[in-house]
N, C-alpha and C positions, 0 to 999 in steps of 0.2 A: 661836319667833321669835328671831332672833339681837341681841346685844345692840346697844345705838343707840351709835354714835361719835360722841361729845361731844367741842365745843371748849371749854375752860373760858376764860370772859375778865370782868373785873373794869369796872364803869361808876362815873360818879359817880352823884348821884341824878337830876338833872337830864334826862341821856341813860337811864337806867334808866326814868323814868317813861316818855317819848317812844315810846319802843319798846313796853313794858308797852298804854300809851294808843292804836299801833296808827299812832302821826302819825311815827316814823323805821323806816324801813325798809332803811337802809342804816348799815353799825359800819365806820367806817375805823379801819386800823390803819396807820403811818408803814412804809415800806419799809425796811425794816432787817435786817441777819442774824438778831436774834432771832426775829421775825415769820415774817422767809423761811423757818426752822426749822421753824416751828409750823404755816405756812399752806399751802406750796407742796407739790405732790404728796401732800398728805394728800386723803381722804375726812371727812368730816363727815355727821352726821342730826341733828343738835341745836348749837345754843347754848345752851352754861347762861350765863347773865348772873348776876354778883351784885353788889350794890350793898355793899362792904365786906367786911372781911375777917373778923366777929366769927360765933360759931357761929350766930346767930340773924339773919343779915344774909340782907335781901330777897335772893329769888331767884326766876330764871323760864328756865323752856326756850322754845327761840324753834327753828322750824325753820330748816335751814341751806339755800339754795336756791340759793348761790352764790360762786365765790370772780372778781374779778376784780382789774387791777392799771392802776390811771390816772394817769399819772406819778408822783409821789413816795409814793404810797399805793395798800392793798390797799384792796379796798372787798369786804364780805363784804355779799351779798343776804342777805335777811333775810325769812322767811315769815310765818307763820302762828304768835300766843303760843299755844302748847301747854298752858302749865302756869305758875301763879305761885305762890310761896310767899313767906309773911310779908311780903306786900304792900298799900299801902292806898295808895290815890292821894290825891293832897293836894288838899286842899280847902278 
């Protein structure tokens, strides 16, 4: 099975639960050269989402189902949570 092509992208917690919880299904990112860099003519099978930057910081795969572009933002569809790690939803 050939390896999965991951987007790597950093969330606060707020949007990390959202997505995690299954209620956001769409990750805007601003249109910008860096973005355009990262987003445009790439392929993707995964989001890795992580909530900070420390080695034990929440993470979770999210399938990639989509990239599109609505005026001043990308809008990346967002699938099915795959996989969470060091995660617990607040309660």
């Amino acid at each position: 099975m050939p390896a999965k092509r991951v987007l790597h992208l950093h969330l606060e917690r707020e949007w990390f639960d959202d997505i995690a919880e299954g209620r956001k299904r769409y990750e805007y990112r601003a249109y910008k050269d860096h973005w355009k860099k990262r987003l445009e003519d790439k392929q993707y099978d995964i989001v890795r989402f992580r909530n900070g930057y420390a080695a034990d910081a929440p993470e979770m795969d999210v399938e990639f189902v989509g990239l599109e572009r609505k005026g001043k933002n990308y809008v990346i569809r967002l699938g099915r949570v795959v996989k969470k790690k060091r995660w617990r939803a607040r309660g």
